[in-house]
CHARMM internal coordinates of N, CA and C (Angstrom, degrees):
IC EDIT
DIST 1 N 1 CA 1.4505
DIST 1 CA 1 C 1.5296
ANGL 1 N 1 CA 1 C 106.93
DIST 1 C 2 N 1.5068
ANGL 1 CA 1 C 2 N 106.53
DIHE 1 N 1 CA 1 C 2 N 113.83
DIST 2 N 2 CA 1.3941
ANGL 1 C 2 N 2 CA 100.06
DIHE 1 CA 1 C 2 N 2 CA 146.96
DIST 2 CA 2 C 1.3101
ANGL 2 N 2 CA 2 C 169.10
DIHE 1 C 2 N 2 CA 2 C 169.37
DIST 2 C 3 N 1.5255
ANGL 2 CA 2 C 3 N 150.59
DIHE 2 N 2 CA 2 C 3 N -149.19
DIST 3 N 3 CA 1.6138
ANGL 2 C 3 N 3 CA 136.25
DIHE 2 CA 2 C 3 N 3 CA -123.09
DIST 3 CA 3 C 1.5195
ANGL 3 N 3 CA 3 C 94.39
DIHE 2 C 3 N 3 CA 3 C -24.73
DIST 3 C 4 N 1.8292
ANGL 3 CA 3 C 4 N 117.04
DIHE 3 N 3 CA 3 C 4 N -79.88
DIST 4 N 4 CA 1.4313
ANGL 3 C 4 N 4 CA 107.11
DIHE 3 CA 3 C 4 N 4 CA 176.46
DIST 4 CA 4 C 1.1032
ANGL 4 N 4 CA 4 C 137.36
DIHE 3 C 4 N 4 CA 4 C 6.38
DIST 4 C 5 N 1.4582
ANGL 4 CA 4 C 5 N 114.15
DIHE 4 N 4 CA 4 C 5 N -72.27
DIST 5 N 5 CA 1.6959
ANGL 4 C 5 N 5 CA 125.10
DIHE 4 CA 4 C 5 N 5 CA -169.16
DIST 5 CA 5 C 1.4222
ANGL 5 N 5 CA 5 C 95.13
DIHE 4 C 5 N 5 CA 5 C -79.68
DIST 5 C 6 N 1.5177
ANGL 5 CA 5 C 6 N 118.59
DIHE 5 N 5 CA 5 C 6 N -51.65
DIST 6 N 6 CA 2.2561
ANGL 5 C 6 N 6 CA 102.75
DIHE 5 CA 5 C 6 N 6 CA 168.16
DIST 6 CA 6 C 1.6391
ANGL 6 N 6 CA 6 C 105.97
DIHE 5 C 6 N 6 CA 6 C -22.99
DIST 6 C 7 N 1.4792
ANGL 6 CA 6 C 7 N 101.77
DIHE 6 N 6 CA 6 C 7 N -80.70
DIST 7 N 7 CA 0.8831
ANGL 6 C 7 N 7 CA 114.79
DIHE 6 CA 6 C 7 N 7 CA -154.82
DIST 7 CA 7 C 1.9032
ANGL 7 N 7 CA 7 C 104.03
DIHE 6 C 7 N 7 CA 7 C -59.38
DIST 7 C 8 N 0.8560
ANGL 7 CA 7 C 8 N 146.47
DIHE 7 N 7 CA 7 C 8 N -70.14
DIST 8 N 8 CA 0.8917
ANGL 7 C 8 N 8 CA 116.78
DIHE 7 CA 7 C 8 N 8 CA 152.54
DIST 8 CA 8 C 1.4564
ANGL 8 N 8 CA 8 C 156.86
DIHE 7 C 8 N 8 CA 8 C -7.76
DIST 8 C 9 N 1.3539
ANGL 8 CA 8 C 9 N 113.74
DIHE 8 N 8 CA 8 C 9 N -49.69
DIST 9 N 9 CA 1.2876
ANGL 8 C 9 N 9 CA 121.73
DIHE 8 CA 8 C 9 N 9 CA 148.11
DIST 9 CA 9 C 1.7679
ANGL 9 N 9 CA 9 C 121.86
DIHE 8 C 9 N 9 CA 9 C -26.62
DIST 9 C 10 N 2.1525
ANGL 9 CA 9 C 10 N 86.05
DIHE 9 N 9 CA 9 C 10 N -58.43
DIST 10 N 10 CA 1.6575
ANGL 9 C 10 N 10 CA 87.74
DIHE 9 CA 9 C 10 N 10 CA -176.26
DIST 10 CA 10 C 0.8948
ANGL 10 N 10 CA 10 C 132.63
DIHE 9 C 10 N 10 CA 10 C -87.13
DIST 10 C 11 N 1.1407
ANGL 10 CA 10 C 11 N 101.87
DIHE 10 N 10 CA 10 C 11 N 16.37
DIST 11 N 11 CA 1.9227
ANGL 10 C 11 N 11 CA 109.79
DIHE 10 CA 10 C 11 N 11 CA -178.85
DIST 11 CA 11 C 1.7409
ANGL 11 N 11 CA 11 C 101.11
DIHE 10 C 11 N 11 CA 11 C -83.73
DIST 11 C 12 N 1.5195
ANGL 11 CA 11 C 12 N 128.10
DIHE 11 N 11 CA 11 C 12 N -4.66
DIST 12 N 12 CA 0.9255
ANGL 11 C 12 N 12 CA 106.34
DIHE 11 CA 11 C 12 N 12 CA 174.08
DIST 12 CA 12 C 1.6549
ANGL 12 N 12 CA 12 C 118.77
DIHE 11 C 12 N 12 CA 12 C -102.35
DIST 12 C 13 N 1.9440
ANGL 12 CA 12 C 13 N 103.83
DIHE 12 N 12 CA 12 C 13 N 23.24
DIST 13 N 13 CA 1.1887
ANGL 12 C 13 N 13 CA 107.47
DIHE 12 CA 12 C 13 N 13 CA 172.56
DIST 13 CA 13 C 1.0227
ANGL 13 N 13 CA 13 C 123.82
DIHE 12 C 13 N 13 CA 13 C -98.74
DIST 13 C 14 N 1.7554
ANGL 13 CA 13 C 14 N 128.13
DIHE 13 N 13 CA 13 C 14 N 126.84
DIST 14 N 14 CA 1.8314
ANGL 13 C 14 N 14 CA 108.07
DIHE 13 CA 13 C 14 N 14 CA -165.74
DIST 14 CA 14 C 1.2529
ANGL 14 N 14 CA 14 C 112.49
DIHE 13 C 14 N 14 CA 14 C -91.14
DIST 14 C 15 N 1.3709
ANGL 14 CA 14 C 15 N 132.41
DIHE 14 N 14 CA 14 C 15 N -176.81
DIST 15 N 15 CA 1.1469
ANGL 14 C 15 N 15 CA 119.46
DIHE 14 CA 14 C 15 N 15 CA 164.00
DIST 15 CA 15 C 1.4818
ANGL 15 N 15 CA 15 C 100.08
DIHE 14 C 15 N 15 CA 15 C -101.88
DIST 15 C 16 N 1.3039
ANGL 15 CA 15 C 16 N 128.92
DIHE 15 N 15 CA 15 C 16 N 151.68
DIST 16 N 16 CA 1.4318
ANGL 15 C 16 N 16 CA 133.61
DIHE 15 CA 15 C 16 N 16 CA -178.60
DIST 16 CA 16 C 1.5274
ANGL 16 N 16 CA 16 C 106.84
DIHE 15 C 16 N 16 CA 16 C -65.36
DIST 16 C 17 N 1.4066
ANGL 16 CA 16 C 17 N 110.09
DIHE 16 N 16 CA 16 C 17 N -55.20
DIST 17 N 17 CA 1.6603
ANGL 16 C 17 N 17 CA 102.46
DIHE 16 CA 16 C 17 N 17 CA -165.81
DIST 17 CA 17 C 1.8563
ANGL 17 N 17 CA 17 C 100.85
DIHE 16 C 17 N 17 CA 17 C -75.85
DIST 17 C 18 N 1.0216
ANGL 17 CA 17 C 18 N 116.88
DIHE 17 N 17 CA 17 C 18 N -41.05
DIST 18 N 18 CA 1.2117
ANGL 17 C 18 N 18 CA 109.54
DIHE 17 CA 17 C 18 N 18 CA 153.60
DIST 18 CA 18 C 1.7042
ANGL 18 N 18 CA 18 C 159.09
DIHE 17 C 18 N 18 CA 18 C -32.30
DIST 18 C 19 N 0.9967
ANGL 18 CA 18 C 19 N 81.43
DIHE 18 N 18 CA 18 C 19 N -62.93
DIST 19 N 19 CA 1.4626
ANGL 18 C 19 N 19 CA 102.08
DIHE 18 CA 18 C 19 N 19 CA -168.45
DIST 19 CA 19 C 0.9095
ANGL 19 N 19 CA 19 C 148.59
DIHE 18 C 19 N 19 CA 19 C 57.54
DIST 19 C 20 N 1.6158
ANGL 19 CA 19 C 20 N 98.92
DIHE 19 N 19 CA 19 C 20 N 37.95
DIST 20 N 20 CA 1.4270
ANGL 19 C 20 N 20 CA 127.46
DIHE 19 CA 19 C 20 N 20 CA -172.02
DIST 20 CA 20 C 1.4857
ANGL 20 N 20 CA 20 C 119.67
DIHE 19 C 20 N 20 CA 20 C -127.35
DIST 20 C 21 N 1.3922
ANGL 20 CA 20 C 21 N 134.02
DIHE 20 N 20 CA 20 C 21 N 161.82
DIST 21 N 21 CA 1.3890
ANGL 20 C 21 N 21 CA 117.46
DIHE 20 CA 20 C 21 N 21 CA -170.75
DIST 21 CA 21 C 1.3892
ANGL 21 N 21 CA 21 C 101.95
DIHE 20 C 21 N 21 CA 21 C -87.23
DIST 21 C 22 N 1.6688
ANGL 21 CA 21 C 22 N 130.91
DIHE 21 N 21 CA 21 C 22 N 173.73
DIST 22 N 22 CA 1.1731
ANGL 21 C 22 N 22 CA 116.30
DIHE 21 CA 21 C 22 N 22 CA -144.32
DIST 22 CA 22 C 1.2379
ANGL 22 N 22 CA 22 C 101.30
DIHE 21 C 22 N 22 CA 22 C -122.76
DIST 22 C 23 N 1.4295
ANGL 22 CA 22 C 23 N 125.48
DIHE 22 N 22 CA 22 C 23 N 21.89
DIST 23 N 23 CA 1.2368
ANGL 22 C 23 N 23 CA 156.90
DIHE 22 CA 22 C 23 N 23 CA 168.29
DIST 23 CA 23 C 1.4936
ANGL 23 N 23 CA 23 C 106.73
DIHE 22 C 23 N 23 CA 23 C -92.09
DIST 23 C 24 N 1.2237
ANGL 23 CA 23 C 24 N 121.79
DIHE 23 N 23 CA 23 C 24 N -78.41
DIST 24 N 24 CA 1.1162
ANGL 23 C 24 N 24 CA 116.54
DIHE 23 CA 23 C 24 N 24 CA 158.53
DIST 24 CA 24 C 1.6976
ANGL 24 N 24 CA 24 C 137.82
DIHE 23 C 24 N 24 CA 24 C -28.00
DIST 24 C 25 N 1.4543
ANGL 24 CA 24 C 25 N 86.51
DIHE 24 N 24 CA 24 C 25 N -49.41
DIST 25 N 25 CA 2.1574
ANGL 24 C 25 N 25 CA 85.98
DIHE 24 CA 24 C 25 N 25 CA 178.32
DIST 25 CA 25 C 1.7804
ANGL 25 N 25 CA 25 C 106.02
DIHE 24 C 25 N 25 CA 25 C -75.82
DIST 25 C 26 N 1.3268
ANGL 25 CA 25 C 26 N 109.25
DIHE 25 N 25 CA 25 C 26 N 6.13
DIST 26 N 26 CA 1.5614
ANGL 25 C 26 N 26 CA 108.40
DIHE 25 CA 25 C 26 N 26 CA 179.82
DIST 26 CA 26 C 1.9028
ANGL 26 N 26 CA 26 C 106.15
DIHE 25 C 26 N 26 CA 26 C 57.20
DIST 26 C 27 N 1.5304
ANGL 26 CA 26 C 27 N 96.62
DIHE 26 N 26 CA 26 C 27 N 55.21
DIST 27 N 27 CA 1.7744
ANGL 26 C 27 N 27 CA 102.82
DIHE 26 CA 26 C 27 N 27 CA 140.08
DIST 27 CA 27 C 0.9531
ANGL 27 N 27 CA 27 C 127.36
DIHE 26 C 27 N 27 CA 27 C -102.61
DIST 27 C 28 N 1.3973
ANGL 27 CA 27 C 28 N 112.22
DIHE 27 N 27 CA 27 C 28 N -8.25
DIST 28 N 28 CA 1.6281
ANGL 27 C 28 N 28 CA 118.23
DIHE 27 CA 27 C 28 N 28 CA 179.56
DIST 28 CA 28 C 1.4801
ANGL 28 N 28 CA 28 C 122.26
DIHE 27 C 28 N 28 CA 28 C -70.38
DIST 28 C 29 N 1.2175
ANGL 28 CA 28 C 29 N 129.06
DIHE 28 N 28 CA 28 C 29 N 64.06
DIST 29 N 29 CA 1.2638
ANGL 28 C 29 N 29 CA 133.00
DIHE 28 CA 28 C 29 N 29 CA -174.89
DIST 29 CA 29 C 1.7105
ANGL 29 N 29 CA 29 C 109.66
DIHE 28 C 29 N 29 CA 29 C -42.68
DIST 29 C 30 N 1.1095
ANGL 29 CA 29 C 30 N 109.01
DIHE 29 N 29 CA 29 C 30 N -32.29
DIST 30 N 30 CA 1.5076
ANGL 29 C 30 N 30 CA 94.80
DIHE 29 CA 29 C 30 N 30 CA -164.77
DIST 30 CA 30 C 1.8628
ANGL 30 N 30 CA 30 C 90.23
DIHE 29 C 30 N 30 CA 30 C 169.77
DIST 30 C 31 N 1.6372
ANGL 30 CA 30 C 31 N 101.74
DIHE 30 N 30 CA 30 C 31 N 155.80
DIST 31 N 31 CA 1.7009
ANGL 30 C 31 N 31 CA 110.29
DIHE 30 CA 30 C 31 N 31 CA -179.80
DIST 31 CA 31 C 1.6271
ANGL 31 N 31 CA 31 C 126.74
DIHE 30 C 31 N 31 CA 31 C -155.58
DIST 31 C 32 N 1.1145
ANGL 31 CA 31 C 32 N 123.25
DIHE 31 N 31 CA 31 C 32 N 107.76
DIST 32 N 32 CA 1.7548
ANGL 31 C 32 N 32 CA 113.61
DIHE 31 CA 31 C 32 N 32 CA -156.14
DIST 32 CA 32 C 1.5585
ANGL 32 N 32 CA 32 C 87.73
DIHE 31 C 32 N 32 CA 32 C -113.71
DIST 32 C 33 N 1.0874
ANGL 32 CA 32 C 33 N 96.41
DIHE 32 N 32 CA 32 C 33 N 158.89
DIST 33 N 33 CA 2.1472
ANGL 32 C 33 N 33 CA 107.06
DIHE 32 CA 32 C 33 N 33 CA 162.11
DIST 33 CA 33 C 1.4161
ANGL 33 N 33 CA 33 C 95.17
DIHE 32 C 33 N 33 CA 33 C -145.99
DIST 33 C 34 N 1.6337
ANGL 33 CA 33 C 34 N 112.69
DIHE 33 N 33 CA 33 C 34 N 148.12
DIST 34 N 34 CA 1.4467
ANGL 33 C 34 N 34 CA 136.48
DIHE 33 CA 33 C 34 N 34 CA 175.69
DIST 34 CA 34 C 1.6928
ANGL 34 N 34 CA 34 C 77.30
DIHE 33 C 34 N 34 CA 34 C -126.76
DIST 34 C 35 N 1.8449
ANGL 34 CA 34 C 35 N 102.32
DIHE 34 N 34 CA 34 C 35 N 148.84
DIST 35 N 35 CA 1.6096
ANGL 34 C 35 N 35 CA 116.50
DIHE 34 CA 34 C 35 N 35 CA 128.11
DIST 35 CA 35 C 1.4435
ANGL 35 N 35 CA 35 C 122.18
DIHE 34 C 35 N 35 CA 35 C -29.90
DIST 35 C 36 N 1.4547
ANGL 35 CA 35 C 36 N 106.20
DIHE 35 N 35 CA 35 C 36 N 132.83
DIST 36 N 36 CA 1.6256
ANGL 35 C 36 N 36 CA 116.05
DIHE 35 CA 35 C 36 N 36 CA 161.80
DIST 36 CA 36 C 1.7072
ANGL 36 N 36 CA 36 C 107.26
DIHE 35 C 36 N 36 CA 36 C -74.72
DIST 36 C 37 N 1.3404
ANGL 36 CA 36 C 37 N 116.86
DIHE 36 N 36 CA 36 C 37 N 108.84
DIST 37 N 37 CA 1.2308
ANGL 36 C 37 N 37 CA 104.68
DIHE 36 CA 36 C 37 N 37 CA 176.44
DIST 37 CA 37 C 1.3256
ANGL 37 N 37 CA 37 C 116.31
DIHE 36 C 37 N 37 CA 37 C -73.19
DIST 37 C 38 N 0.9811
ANGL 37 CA 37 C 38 N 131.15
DIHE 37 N 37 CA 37 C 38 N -35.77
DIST 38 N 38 CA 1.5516
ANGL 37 C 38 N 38 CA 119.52
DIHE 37 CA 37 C 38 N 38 CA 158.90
DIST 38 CA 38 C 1.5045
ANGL 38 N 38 CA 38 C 132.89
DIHE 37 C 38 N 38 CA 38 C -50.20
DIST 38 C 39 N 1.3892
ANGL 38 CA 38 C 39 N 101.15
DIHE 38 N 38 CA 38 C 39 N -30.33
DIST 39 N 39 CA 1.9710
ANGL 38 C 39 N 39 CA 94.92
DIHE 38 CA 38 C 39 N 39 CA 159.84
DIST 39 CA 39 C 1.7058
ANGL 39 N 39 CA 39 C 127.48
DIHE 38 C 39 N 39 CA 39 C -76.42
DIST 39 C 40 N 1.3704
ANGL 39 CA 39 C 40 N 87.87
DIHE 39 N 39 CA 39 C 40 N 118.02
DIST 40 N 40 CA 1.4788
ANGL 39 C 40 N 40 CA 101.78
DIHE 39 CA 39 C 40 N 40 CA 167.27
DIST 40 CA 40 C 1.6275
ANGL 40 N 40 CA 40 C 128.57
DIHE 39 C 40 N 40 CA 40 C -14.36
DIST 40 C 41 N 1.5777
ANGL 40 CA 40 C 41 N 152.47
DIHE 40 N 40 CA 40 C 41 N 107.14
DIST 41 N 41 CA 1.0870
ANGL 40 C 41 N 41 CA 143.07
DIHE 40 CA 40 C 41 N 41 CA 162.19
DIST 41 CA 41 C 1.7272
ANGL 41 N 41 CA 41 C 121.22
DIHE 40 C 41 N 41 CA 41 C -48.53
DIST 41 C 42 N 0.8147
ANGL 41 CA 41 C 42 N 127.21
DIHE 41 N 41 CA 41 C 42 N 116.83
DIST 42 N 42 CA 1.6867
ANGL 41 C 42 N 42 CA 112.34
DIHE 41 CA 41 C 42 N 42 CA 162.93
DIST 42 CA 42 C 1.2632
ANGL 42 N 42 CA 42 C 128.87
DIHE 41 C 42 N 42 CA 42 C -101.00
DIST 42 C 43 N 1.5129
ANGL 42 CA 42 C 43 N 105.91
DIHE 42 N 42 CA 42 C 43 N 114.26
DIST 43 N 43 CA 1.4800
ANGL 42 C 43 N 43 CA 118.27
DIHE 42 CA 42 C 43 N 43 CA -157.20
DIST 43 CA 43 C 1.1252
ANGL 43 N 43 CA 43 C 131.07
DIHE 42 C 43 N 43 CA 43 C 67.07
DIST 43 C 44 N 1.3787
ANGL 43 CA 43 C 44 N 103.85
DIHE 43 N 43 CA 43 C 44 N 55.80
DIST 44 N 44 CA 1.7297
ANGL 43 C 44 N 44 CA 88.72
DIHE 43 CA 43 C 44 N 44 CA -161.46
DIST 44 CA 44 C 1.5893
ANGL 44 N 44 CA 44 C 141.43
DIHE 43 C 44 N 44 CA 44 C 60.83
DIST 44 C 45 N 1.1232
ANGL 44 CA 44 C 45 N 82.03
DIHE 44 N 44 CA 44 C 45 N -28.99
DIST 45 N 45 CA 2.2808
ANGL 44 C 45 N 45 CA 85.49
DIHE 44 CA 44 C 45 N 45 CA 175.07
DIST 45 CA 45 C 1.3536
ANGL 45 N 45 CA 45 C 105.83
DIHE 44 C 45 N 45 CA 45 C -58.22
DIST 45 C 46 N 1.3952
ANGL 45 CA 45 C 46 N 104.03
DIHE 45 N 45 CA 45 C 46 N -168.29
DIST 46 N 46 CA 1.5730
ANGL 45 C 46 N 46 CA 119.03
DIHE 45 CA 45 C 46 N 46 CA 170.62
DIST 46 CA 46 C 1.4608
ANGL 46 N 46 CA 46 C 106.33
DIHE 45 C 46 N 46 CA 46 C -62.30
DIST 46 C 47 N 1.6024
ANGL 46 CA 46 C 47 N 117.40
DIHE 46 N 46 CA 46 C 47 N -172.59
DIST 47 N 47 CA 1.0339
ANGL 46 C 47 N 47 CA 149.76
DIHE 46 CA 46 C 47 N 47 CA -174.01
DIST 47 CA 47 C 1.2963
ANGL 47 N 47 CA 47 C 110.56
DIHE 46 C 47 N 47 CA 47 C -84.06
DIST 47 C 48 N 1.5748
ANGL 47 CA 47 C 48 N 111.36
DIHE 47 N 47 CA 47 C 48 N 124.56
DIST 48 N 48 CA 1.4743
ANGL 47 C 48 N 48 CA 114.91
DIHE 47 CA 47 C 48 N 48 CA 173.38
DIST 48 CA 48 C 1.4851
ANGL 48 N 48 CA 48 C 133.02
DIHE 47 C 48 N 48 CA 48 C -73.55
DIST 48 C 49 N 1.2949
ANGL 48 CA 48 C 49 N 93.33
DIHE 48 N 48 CA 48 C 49 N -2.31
DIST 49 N 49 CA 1.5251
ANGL 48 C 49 N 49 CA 112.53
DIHE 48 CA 48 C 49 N 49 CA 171.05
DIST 49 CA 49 C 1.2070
ANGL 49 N 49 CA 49 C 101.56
DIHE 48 C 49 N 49 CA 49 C -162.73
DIST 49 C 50 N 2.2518
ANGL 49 CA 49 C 50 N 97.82
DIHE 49 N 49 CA 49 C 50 N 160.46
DIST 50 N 50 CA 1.5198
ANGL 49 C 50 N 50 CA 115.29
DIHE 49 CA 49 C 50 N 50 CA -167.76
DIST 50 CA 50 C 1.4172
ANGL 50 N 50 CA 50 C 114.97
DIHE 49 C 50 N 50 CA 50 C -126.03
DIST 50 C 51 N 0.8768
ANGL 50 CA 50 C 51 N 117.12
DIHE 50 N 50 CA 50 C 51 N 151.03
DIST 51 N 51 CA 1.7820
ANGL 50 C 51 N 51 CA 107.32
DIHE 50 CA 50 C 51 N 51 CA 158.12
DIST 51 CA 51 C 1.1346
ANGL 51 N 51 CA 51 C 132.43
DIHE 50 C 51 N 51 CA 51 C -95.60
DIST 51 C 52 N 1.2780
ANGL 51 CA 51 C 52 N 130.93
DIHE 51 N 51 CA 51 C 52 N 66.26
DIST 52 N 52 CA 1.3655
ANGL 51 C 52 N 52 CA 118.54
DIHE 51 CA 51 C 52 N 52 CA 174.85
DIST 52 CA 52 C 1.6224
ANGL 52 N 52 CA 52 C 126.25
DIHE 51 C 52 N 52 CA 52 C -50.48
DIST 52 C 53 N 1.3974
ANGL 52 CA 52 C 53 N 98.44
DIHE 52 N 52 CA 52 C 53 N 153.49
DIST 53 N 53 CA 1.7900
ANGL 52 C 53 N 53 CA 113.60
DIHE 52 CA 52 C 53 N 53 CA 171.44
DIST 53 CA 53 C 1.3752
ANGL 53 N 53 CA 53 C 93.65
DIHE 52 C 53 N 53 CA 53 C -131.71
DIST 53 C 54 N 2.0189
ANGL 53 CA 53 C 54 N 112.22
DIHE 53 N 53 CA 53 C 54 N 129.67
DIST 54 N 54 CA 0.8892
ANGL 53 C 54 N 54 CA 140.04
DIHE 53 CA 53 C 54 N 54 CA -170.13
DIST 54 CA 54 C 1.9199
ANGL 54 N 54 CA 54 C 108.84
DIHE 53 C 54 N 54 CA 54 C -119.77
DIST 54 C 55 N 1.0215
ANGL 54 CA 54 C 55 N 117.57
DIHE 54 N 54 CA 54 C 55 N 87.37
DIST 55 N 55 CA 1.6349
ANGL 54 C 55 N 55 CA 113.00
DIHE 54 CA 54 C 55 N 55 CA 176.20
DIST 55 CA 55 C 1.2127
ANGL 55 N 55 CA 55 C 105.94
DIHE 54 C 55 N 55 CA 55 C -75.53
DIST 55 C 56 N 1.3730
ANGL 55 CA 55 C 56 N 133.50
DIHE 55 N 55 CA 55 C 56 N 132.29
DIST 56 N 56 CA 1.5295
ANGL 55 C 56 N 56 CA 143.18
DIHE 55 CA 55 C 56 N 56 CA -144.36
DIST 56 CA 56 C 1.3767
ANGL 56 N 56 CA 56 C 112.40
DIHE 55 C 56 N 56 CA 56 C -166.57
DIST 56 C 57 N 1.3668
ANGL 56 CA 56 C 57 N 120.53
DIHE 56 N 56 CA 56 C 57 N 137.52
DIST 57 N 57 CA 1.5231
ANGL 56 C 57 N 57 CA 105.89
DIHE 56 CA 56 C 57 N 57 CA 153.45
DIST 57 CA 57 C 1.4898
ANGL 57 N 57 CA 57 C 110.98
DIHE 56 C 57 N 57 CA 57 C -123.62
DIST 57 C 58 N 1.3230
ANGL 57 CA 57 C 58 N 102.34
DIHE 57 N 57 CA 57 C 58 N 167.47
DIST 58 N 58 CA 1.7843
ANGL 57 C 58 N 58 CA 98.96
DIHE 57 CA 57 C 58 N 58 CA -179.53
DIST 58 CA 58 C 1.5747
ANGL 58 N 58 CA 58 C 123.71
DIHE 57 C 58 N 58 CA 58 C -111.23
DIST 58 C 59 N 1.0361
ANGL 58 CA 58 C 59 N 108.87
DIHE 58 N 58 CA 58 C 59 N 127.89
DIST 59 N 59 CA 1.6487
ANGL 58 C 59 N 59 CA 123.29
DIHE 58 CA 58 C 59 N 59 CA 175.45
DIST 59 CA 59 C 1.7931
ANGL 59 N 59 CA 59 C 110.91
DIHE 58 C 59 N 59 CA 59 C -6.56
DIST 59 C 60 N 1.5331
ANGL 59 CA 59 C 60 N 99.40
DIHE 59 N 59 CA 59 C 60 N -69.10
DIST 60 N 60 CA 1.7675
ANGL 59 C 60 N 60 CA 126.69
DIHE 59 CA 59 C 60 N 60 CA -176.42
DIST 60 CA 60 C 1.4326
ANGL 60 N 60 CA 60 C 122.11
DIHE 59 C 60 N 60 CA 60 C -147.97
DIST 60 C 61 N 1.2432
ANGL 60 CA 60 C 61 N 115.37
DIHE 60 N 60 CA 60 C 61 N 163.17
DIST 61 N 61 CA 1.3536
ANGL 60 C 61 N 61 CA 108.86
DIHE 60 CA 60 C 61 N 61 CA 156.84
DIST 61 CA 61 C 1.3873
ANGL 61 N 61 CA 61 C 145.79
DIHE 60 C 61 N 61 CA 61 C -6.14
DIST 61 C 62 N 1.6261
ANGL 61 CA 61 C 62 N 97.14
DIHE 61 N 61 CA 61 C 62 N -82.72
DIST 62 N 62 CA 1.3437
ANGL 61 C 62 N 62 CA 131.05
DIHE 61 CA 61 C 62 N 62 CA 172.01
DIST 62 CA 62 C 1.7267
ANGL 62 N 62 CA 62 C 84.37
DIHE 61 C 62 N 62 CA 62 C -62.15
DIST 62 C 63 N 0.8449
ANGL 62 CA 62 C 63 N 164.66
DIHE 62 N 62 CA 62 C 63 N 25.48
DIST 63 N 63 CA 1.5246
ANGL 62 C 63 N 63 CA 146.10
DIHE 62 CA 62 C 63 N 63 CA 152.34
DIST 63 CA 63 C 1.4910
ANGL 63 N 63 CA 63 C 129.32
DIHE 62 C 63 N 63 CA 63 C -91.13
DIST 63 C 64 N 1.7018
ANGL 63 CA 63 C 64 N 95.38
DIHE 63 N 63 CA 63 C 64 N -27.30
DIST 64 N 64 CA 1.3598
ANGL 63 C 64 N 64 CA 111.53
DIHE 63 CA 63 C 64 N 64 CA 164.34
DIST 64 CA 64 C 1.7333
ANGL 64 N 64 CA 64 C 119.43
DIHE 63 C 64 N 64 CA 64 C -85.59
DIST 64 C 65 N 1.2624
ANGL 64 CA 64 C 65 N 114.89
DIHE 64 N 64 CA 64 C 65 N -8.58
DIST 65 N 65 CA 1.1779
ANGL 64 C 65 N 65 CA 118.63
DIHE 64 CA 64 C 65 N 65 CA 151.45
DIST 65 CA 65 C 1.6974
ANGL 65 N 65 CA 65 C 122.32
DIHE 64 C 65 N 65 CA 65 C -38.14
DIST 65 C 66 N 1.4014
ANGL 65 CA 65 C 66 N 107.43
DIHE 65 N 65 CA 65 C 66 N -58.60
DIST 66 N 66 CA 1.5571
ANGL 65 C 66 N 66 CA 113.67
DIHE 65 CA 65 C 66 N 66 CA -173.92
DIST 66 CA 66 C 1.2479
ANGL 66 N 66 CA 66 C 119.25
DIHE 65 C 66 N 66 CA 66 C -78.09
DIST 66 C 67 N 1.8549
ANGL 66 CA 66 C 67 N 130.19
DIHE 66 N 66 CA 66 C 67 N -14.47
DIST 67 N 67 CA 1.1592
ANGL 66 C 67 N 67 CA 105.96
DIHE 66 CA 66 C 67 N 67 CA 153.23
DIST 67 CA 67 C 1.0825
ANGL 67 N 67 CA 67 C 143.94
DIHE 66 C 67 N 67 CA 67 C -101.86
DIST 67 C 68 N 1.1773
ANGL 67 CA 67 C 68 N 120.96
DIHE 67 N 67 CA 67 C 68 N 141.98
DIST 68 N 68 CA 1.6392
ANGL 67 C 68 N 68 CA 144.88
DIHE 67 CA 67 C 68 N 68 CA -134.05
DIST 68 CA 68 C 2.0031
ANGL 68 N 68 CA 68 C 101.95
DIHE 67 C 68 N 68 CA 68 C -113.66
END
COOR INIT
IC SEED 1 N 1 CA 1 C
IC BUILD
């Protein structure tokens, strides 16, 4: 996986007070993914799951409310 497709991914996250993706308003400082070494390979391929790390800042307060 990668930055690209991260970043991509998060562009389909908005910001609430905004209403813009959060890629776009430039919070996205930066975005890496490694393999989950604990998830299973199938067939030999890559990893069926990733871990991303997302460096971010948030709008407000109330912004860290919404992630879950």
């Amino acid at each position: 996986m990668d930055e690209e497709a991260l970043l991509d991914a998060l562009r389909s996250v908005d910001d609430p007070e905004a209403g813009m993706n959060i890629v776009e308003l430039g919070l996205v400082y930066g975005v890496d993914a490694a393999p989950d070494r604990n998830a299973p390979a199938q067939d030999g391929n890559a990893p069926v799951r990733w871990i991303a790390n997302v460096r971010m800042t948030m709008t407000s307060p109330p912004a860290r409310s919404a992630i879950t």
